[in-house]
Structures are given as structure tokens and as C-alpha cells.
C-alpha positions as CSV (number, residue, x, y, z in Angstrom):
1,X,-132.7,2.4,142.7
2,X,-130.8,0.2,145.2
3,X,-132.3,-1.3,147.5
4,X,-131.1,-0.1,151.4
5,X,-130.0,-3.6,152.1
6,X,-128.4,-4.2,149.2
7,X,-125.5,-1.2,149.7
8,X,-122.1,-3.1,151.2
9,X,-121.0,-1.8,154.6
10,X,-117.9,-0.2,154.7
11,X,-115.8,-1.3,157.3
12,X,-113.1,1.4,158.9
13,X,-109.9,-0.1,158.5
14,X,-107.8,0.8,161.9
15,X,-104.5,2.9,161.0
16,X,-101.6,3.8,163.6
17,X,-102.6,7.2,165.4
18,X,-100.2,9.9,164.1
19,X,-96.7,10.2,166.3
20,X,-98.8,13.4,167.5
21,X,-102.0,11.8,168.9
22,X,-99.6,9.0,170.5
23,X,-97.3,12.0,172.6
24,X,-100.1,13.9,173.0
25,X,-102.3,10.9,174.7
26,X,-99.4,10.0,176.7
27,X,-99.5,13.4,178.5
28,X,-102.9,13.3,179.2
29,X,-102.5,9.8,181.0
30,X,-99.7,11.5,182.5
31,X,-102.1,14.7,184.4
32,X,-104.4,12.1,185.0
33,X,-102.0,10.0,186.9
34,X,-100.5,13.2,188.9
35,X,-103.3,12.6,190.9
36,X,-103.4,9.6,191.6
37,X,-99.1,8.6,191.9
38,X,-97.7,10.0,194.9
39,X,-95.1,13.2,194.2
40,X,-91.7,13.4,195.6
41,X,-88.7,14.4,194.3
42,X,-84.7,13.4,195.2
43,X,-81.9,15.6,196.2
44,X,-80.0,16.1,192.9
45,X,-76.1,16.1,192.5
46,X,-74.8,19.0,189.8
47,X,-71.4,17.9,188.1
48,X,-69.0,20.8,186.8
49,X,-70.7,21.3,183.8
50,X,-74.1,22.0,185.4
51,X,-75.9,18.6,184.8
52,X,-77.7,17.2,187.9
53,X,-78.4,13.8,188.3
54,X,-80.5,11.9,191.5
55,X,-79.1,10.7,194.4
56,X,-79.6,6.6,195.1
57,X,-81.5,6.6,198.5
58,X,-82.6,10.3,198.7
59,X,-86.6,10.0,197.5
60,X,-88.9,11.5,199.6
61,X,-92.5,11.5,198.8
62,X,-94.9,15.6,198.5
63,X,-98.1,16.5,199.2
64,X,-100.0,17.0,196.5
65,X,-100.9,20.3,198.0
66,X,-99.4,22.1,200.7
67,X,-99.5,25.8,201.9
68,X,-96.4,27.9,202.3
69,X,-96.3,30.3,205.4
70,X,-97.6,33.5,203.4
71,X,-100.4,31.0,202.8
72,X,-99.8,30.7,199.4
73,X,-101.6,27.2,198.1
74,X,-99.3,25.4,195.8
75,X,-101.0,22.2,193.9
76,X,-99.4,19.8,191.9
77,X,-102.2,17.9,190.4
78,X,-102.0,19.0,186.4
79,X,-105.3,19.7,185.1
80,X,-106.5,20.9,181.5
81,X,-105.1,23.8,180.7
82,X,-101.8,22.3,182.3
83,X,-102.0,19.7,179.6
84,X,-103.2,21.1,177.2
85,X,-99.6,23.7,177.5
86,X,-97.4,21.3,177.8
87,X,-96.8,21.1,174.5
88,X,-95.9,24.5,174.3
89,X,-93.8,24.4,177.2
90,X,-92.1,21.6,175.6
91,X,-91.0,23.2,172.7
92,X,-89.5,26.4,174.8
93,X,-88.0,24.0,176.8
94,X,-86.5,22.2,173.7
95,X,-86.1,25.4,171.7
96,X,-82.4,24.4,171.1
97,X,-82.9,20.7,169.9
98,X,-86.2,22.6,168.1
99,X,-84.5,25.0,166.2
100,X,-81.1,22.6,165.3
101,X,-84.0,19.9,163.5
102,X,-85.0,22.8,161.0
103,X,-81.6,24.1,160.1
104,X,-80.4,20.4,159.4
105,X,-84.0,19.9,157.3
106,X,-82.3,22.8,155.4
107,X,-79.4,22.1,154.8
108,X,-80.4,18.3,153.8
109,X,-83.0,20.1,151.4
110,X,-80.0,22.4,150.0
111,X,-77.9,19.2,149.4
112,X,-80.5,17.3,147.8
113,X,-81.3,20.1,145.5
114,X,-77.9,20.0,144.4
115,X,-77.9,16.7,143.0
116,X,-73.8,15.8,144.7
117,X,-75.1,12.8,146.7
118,X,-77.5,11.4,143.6
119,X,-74.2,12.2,141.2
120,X,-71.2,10.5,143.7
121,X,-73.7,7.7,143.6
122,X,-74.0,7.6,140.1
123,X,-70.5,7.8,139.3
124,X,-69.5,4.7,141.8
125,X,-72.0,2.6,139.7
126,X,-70.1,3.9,136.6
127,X,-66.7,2.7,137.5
128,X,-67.9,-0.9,138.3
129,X,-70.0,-2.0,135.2
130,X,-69.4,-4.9,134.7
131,X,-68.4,-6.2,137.7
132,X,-71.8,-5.1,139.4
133,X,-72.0,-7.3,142.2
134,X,-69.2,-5.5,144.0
135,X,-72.0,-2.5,143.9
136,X,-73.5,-4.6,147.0
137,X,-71.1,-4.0,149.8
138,X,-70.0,-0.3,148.3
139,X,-73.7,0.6,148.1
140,X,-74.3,-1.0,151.8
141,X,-71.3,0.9,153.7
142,X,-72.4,4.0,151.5
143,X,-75.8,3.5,152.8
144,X,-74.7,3.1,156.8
145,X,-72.8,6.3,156.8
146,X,-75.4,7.8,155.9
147,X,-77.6,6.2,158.3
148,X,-75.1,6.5,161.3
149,X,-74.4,10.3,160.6
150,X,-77.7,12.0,160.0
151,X,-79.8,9.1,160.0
152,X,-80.4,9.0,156.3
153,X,-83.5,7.2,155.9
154,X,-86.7,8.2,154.1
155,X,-84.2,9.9,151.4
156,X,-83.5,6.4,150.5
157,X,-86.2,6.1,148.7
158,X,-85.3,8.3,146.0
159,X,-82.0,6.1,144.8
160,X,-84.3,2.9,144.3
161,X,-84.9,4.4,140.8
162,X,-80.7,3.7,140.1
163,X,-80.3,0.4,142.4
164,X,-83.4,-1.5,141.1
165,X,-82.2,-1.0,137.0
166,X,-78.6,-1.8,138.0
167,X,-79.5,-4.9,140.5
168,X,-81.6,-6.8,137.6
169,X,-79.3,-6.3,134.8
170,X,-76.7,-7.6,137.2
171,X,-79.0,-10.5,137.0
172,X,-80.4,-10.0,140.8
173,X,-84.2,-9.4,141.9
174,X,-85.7,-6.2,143.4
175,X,-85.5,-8.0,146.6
176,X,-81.9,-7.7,146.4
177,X,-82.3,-4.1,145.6
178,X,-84.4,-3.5,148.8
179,X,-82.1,-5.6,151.2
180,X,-79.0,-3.4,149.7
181,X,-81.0,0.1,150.6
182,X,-83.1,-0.6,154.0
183,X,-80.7,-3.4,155.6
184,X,-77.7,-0.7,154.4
185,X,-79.2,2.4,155.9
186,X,-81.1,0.2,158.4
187,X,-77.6,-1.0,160.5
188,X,-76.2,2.5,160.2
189,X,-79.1,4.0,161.7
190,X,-79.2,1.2,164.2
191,X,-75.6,2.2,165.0
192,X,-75.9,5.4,165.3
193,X,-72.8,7.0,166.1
194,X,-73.4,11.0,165.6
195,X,-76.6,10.7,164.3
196,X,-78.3,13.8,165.1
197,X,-82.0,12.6,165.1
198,X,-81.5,9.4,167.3
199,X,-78.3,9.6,169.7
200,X,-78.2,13.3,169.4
201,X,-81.6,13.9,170.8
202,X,-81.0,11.2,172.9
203,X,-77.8,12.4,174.4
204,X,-79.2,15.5,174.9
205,X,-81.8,14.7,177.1
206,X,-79.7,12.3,178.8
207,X,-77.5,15.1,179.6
208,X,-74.4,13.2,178.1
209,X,-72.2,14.2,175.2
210,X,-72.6,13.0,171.7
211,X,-69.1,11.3,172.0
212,X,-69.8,9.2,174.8
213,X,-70.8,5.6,173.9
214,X,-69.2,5.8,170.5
215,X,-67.0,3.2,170.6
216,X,-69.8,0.7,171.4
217,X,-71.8,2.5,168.6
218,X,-69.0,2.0,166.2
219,X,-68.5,-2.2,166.9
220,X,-72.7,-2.0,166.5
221,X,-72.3,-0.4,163.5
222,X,-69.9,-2.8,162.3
223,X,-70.3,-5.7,163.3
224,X,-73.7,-5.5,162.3
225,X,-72.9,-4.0,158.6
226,X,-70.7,-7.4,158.0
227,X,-73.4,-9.3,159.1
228,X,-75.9,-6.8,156.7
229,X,-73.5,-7.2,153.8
230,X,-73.0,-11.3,154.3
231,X,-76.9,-12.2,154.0
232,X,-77.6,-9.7,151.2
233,X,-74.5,-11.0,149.2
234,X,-75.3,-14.3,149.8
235,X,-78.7,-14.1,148.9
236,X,-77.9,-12.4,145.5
237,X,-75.8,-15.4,144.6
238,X,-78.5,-17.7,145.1
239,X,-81.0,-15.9,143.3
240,X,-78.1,-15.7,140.3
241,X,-77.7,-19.0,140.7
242,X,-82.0,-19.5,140.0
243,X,-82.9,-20.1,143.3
244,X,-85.9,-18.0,145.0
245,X,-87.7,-17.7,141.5
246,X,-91.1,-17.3,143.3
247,X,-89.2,-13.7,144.8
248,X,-88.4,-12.4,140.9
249,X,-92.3,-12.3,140.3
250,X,-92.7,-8.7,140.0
251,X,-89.3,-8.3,137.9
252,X,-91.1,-8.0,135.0
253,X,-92.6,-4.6,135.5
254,X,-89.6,-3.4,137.3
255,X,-87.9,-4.0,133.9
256,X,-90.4,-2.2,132.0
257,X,-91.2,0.1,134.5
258,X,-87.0,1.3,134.8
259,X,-85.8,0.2,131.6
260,X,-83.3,-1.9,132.9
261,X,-79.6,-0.6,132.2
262,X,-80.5,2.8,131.2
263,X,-81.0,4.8,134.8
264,X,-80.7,8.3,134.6
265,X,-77.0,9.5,136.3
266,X,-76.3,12.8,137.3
267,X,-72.9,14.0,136.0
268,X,-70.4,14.4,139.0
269,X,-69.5,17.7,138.3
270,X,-66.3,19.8,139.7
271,X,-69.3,21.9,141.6
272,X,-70.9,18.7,142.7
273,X,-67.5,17.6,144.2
274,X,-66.8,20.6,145.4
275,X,-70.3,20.2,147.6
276,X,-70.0,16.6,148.1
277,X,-66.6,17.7,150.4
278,X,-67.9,20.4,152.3
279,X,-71.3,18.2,153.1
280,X,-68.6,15.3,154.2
281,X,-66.1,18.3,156.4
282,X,-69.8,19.2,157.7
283,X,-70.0,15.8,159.2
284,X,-66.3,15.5,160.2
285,X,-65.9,19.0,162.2
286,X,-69.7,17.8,164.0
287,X,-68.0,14.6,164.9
288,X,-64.7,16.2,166.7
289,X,-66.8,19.2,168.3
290,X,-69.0,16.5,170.2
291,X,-66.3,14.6,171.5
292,X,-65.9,15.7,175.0
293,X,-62.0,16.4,174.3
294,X,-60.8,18.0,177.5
295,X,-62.9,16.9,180.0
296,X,-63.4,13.2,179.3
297,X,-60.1,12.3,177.9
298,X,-57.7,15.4,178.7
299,X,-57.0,16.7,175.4
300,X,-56.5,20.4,175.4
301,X,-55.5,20.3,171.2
302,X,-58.5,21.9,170.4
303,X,-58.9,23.8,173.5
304,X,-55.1,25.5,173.7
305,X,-55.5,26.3,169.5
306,X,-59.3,28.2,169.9
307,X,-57.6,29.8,172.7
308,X,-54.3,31.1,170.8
309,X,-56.9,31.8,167.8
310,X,-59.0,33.7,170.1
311,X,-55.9,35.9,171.7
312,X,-55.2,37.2,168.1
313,X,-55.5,40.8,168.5
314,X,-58.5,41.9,165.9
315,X,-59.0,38.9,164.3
316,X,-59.8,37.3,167.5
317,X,-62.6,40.2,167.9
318,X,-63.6,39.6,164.6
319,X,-64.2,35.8,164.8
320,X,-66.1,36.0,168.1
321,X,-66.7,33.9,171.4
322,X,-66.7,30.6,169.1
323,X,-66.4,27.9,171.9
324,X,-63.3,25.1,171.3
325,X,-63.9,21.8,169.2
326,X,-65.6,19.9,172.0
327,X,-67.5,21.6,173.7
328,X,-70.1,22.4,170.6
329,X,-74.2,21.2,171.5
330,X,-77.2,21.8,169.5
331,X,-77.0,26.0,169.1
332,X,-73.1,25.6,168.1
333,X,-74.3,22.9,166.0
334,X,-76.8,24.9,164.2
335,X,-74.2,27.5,162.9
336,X,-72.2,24.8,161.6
337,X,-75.1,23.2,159.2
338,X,-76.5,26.9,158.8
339,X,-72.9,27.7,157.2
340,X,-72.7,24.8,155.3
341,X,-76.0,25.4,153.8
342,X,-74.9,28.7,152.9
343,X,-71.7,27.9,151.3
344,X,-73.5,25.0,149.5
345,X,-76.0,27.1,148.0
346,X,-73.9,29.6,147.2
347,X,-72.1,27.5,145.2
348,X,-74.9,26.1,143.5
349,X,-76.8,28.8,142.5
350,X,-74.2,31.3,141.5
351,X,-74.7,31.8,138.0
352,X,-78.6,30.8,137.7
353,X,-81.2,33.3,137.5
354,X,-82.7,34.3,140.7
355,X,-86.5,33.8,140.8
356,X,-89.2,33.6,143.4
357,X,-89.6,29.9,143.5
358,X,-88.3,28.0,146.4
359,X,-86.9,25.6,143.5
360,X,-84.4,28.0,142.6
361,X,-83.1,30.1,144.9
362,X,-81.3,29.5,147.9
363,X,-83.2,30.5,151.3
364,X,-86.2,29.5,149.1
365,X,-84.8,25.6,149.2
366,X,-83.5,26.2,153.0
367,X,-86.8,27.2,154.1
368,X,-88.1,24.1,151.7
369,X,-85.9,22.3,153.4
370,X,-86.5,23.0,156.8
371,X,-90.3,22.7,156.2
372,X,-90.1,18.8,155.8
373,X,-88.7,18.6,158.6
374,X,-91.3,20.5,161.0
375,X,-93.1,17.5,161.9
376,X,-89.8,16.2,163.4
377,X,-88.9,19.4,165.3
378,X,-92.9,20.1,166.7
379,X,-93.0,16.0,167.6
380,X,-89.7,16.8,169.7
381,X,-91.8,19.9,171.6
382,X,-94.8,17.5,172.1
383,X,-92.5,14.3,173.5
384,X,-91.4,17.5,175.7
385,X,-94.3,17.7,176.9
386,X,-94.6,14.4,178.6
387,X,-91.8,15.7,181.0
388,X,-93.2,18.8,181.7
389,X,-96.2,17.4,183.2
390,X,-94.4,14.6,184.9
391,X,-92.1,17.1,186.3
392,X,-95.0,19.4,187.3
393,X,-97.3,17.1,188.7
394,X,-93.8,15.8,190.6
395,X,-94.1,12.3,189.8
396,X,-90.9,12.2,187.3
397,X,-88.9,11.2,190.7
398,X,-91.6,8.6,192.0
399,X,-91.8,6.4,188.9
400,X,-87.7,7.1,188.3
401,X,-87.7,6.2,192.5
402,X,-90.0,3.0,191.1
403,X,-87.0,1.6,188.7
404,X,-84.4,2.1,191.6
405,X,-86.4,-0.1,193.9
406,X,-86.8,-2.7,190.8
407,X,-82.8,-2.8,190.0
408,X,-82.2,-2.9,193.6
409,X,-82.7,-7.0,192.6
410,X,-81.5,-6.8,189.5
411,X,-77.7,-6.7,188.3
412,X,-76.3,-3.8,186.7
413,X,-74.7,-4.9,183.6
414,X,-78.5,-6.5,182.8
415,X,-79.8,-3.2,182.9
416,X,-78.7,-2.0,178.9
417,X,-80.3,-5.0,177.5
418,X,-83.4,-4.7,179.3
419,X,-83.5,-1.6,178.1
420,X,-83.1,-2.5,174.9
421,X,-86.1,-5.2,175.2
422,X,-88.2,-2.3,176.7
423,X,-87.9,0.0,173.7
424,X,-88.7,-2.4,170.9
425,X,-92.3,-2.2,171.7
426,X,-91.5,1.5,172.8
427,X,-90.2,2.0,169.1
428,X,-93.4,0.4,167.4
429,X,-95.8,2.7,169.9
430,X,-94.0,5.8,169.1
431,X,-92.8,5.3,165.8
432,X,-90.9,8.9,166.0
433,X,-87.0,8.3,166.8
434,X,-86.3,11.7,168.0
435,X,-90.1,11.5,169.9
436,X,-89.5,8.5,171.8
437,X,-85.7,9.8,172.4
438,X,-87.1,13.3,174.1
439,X,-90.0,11.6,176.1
440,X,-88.0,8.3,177.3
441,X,-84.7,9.7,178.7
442,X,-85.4,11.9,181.5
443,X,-86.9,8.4,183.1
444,X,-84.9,5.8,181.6
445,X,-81.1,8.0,182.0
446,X,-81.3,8.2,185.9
447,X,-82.1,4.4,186.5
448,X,-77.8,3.8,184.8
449,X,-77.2,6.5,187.6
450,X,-78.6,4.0,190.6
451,X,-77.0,1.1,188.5
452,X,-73.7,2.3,188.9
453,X,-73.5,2.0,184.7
454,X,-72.7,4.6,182.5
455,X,-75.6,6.9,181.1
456,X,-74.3,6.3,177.3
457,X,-75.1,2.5,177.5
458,X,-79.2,3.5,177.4
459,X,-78.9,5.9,175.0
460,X,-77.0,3.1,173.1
461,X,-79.7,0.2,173.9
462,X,-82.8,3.0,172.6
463,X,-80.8,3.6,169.3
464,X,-80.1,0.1,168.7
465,X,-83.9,-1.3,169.4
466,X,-85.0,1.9,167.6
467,X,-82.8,0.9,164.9
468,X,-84.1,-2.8,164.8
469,X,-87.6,-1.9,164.5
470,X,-87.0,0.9,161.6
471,X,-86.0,-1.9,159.1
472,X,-89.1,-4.4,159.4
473,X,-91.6,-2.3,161.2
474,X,-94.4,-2.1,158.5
475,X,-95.5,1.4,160.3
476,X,-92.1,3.0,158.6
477,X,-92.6,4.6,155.5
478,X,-89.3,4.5,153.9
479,X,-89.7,0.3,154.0
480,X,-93.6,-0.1,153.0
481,X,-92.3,2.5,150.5
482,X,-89.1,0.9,149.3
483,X,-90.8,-2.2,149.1
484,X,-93.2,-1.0,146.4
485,X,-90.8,0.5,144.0
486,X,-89.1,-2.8,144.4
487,X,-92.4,-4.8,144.0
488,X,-91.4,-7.1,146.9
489,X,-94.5,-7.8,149.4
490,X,-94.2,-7.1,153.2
491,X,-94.9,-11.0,154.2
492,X,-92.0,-11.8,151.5
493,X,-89.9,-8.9,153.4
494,X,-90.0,-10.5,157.1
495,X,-89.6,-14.0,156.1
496,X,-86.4,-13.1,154.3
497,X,-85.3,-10.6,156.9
498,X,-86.6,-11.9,160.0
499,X,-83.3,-13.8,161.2
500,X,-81.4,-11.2,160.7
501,X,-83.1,-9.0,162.3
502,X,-82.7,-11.2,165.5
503,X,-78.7,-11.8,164.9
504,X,-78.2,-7.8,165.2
505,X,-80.9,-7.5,168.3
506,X,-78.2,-10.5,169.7
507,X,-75.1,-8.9,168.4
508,X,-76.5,-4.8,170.0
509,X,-77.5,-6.6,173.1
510,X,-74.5,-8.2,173.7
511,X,-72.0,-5.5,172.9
512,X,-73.4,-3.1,175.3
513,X,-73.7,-5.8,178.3
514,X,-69.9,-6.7,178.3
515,X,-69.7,-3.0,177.9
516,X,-71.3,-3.0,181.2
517,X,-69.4,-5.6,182.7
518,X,-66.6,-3.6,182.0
């Protein structure tokens, strides 16, 4: 028998609290500081399209009770059960952004399933054997459009299986294999042009279009994807050349473990093509129906051709009230991925016998789909949340009143990169993108307002810092996880990575201040 004192104690290792727990701490501290932060609200401003924003100047401070003259007692103070909704209001009040998460989780999930993405890939590395080292850049840019379009990410992981084989029998290391994936997808995401899970959201709650701020994404995306495809092409040639030795250590079982030269490619079919173009028209039609056409820039293409389409006799009936190119948001959106899905799936499983398994039928893998997703779309409800009880409680205006008094002393085109500093440590304490995106921007959109900058330029400064923190934050799965299949250590990770990591905070901070100064 073993003696009492002989047993080791087993020490709890401390782990991140879940994305949930963070959100739902947050709007607990929130109640509790209804009652102590004094309420008041401004007098809001409503554009053409029905957005309101606050007034500079117009804060006046509530009491946390008052009385109305029927003698009805109204108190602002949130309590228990008020938090303990919120959540749930959240998600009604974010039903839209909600419900456009688990469509896209489908029709990602119907995509996957059909292998186009894994067999276009496959096909690239098949035209350039030989000359393997051009794979770098191609791999990179193919990488940051799929970062900067629907923030392509964790699915990532699954190519490391081709790019770790092809990278050592080039004569590379599987630290090359890992800079090509996470730096590649890691600047697209950081630019983010139409991504829907970072300036989407973000937009959304900002009350902005999509297509504003694109332009700055776009020089972020690529000046930041040269600078991405510059270190990891340079460091390949020094490793070819037999320097960093000490980072090849784990090559061994890579080769075994991959059988270096012989990764498994899908054939590029004609039906894989055929998906590969409607999942890259997806993408195109989402990108013109964001931009604010008409209203922003005084385009009426789109506009004057849905509204000849629309006068059709019949087959304007039969269409139905489909709104112009441009003025599309998250419900509009969700048809168009919902169609694609179909069409895709349709495509791929005509001919196969229909079972119940979700593997092999269509609305089986949509709903499959979606269902990897649900995290994202119930995290959105519970960042929600945090305004709910700020509005409620009435102290969303005093601590937005808070940052006007601040920037009073502070310049206006400092603002964005302030911003940006604020949401690194933002990004590490709530390690959910489309979380910190939904609970941030009803505070942090109004203080561009009172700084006479445009609203685009902190939705720009969250997705950048976001994106920063997403490619050497040891808290994101799809780099702890893409640095074991490429049996490169985390330490080994930052010390390669870290300088980089400050030129594209440099390079995003610096684009969207001269954008301010503008």
C-alpha cells in the first residue's frame, strides 16, 4: 500500500476560460457596474438609411430610478435575472448576423465535402514539380484570399498533410511549411476585406457597410502579403542553403510520418471545377452587393438594371422583391450562401445513393456544416449580450461620453492606432473574432463619430490587431495545431516570427493613420 505522503500532488494547470465564460463574465461586471456608473444617454442623429449615431456635446446624465406621472417606477440598475437574459436577448437582437454564421458553416461544410478546394490545391502543386519553390508565394496569396474572404483559418489545418511532404522534398523544413500556411492565411485574415466573421460582424455593428474601408483593407492586405511572402522565401533559402539545422530536428518523423513526395491529391474533376467557380462567383456577387454602390459613390448600374429586371411583367413577379447589388446585409446574404450550397450539393451528389448519413447527402452535410459553426453564431448572441445590459442599465452613453471627454486632448488621426493598441490585448482576452467584434463596436464606433474620423477606420484597426494576434497567439487553435503536424515548437515559432509580426502591426497602424489624416 502507498503510503499518504508518498502520493504526488497534482497541480491544476490554469487554461484560458472558454470565449463563453469570458462574454458571459463581462456582462456580469457590466449589471454590477449599472449601479454604480452614472446613466445617461445622448440625443442621437438618424442618417437616411436609419442608422443613428450620438451627438458630440449632447450627454446628459439619468436617474437610476425615476417615476413617471402615472407613477410608474422605472429602474435601470440590471439585476440577475436581467443578466442572466441577456444572452438571450442578444441573440434576438443579433438574429440576422445569428442565422447568416450557420448558413455560411453550411455551405463551408458542403464545399469541403466536395473536395474542389483540396483538388484546385492539388492540381497547382502538380503543374510546378520541379520547380517547387515557386509553391511558396502561389500557396501564400492562395492562402490570403482565403483568409481575407471568409476568414479561412482553422480549415488550414487540413492541407498541412500536402504542404509539409511537398516542402521537404523541395529540400525545406516543416517550419517553412508552417510559415507558408499561418503567415499566408494569417495576413489575409489580418486584412480582411469582405471577411464575413471579422469586418462583417464588425461592420454590422458599427452600423457601416461592408465596402467601406476596403481600400485601406486592400493596401493591409497587401502590403503585408509581400512582406509575408519576402521572410518566408527568404528563410527557405537559408535553410536550402544548411542554415537553421537546429529548426529541421523533427523532419525526420515528418518524413516517415508523410512519406515525403507521395501526398494524396484529389483529382480536379470537371464537377470539382464546376464547384470551385460557383464557390469563387459566391464570393464575387457578396463582394459587389456590399459595396454601398448608389449611395456612397453614385452608381445607379446595379440599381437602374434590378429595377428594369424587376418591371418585367411576370418574371418580375416571379423573381420577387430581390433588393439591387448594393444594398444586400446579412439576411440577403444568407440567400446567396444558402443557394450556393444548394447548387453545390446538388452537383455533388447527383448520382450517389441517397442515405441517412449526414456524410452523404446534402442537407445532412449543410446541417453538418452549420453545426461547427454554432459556437461562433451563440458566442455572437452572448457578446450581444454585453450591450444589452449596458444599454439597459443606460451606461452604454456614459462610458462612450467617457472616450469623448479623453479625445477631447487627443488628435483625431491618433485615434485608429490607438485603437488598434487597445484591441491586441482585447484580441488575447477574447479570443473570439466575431465575439470581440459584436461586444466592442457599439463603444468603440461612436468615439470616430466625436473624432471627426470615419467609422471604417476602427473597424479596420480591430481587424488588423485581431489579425496580428491570430498568427502567434498560442491560445489559437489552428497555430498550436499547425505547429504539431509540422513538429515546430511554439518558442521556435515566436522567435522566427516575432519581427514580423511587429513590421505588419507598423505597416496596419500606419496605413490607417494617414488614412486619417486624409
Amino acid at each position: 500500500m502507498i503510503n499518504e505522503n508518498e502520493k504526488k500532488t497534482v497541480k491544476r494547470k490554469w487554461r484560458m476560460p472558454s470565449a463563453f465564460a469570458i462574454l458571459f463574465g463581462i456582462a456580469a461586471v457590466m449589471a454590477l457596474l449599472s449601479w454604480v456608473i452614472p446613466s445617461g444617454y445622448y440625443e442621437l442623429a438618424t442618417d437616411a438609411d436609419g442608422n443613428t449615431t450620438p451627438i458630440a456635446g449632447t450627454y446628459q446624465e439619468v436617474d437610476k430610478v425615476t417615476t413617471a406621472e402615472d407613477g410608474t417606477v422605472t429602474d435601470v440598475r440590471q439585476g440577475v435575472y436581467q443578466t442572466l437574459s441577456a444572452p438571450i436577448r442578444g441573440t434576438i437582437d443579433a438574429i440576422d448576423v445569428v442565422l447568416f454564421v450557420l448558413v455560411l458553416g453550411g455551405f463551408l461544410g458542403i464545399t469541403m465535402k466536395t473536395g474542389a478546394l483540396d483538388a484546385f490545391f492539388g492540381s497547382i502543386i502538380k503543374k510546378l514539380k520541379g520547380r517547387e519553390k515557386w509553391i511558396i508565394p502561389i500557396l501564400m496569396i492562395f492562402f490570403a484570399i482565403g483568409g481575407t474572404t471568409y476568414g479561412m483559418q482553422e480549415e488550414t489545418v487540413a492541407f498541412y498533410a500536402l504542404v509539409v511532404p511537398l516542402m521537404l522534398a523541395a529540400g525545406f523544413n516543416g517550419m517553412t511549411a508552417a510559415m507558408t500556411i499561418i503567415l499566408g492565411a494569417g495576413v489575409g485574415v489580418l486584412g480582411s476585406t469582405i471577411n464575413p466573421f471579422s469586418t462583417g460582424i464588425a461592420s454590422g455593428f458599427a452600423n457601416i457597410s461592408l465596402g467601406d474601408g476596403t481600400l485601406e483593407r486592400l493596401i493591409i492586405l497587401a502590403l503585408t502579403l509581400v512582406a509575408a511572402i519576402w521572410v518566408t522565401m527568404r528563410y527557405a533559402a537559408k535553410v536550402k542553403a544548411g542554415k537553421y539545422a537546429a529548426d529541421s530536428v523533427g523532419d525526420s518523423r515528418l518524413a516517415r510520418a508523410h512519406k515525403v513526395g507521395g501526398g494524396q491529391v484529389l483529382e480536379f474533376t470537371p464537377k470539382r471545377k464546376v464547384i470551385a467557380i460557383i464557390f469563387a462567383l459566391t464570393f464575387v456577387v457578396m463582394i459587389l452587393s456590399v459595396i454601398p454602390w448608389s449611395y456612397k459613390f453614385n452608381i445607379n448600374f446595379f440599381a437602374d438594371i434590378n429595377a428594369w429586371l424587376l418591371g418585367i411583367p411576370v418574371l418580375g413577379t416571379f423573381i420577387g422583391n430581390i433588393l439591387p447589388l448594393g444594398d444586400w446585409w446579412f439576411n440577403d446574404l444568407s440567400v446567396l450562401f444558402f443557394v450556393s450550397a444548394l447548387i453545390m450539393g446538388l452537383i455533388y451528389f447527383r448520382g450517389k445513393n441517397r442515405t441517412d448519413s449526414e456524410d452523404d447527402n446534402l442537407f445532412g452535410t449543410f446541417v453538418d456544416g452549420a453545426r461547427d459553426l454554432l459556437a461562433v453564431a451563440l458566442i455572437v448572441g452572448f457578446a450581444r449580450g454585453i450591450s444589452v445590459v449596458m444599454n439597459d442599465g443606460q451606461i452604454m452613453d456614459t462610458i462612450i461620453h467617457s472616450g469623448e471627454v479623453i479625445l477631447t486632448n487627443v488628435s483625431s488621426w491618433l485615434l485608429p492606432g490607438l485603437s488598434f493598441i487597445v484591441y491586441l490585448p482585447l484580441s488575447i482576452l477574447i479570443p473570439s473574432t466575431s465575439g470581440l467584434a459584436t461586444a466592442s463596436m457599439p463603444i468603440m464606433a461612436p468615439l470616430a463619430d466625436f473624432a471627426g474620423i470615419e467609422r471604417h477606420l476602427i473597424v479596420t484597426a480591430f481587424a488588423t490587431a485581431e489579425g496580428v494576434v491570430n498568427m502567434i497567439a498560442p491560445t489559437v487553435a489552428s497555430v498550436m495545431g499547425g505547429l504539431a503536424l509540422a513538429k515546430v515548437s511554439y518558442v521556435l515559432w515566436v522567435k522566427r516570427t516575432w519581427k514580423f509580426m511587429i513590421v505588419v502591426s507598423l505597416i496596419s497602424i500606419a496605413v490607417i493613420t494617414v488614412s486619417a489624416l486624409l
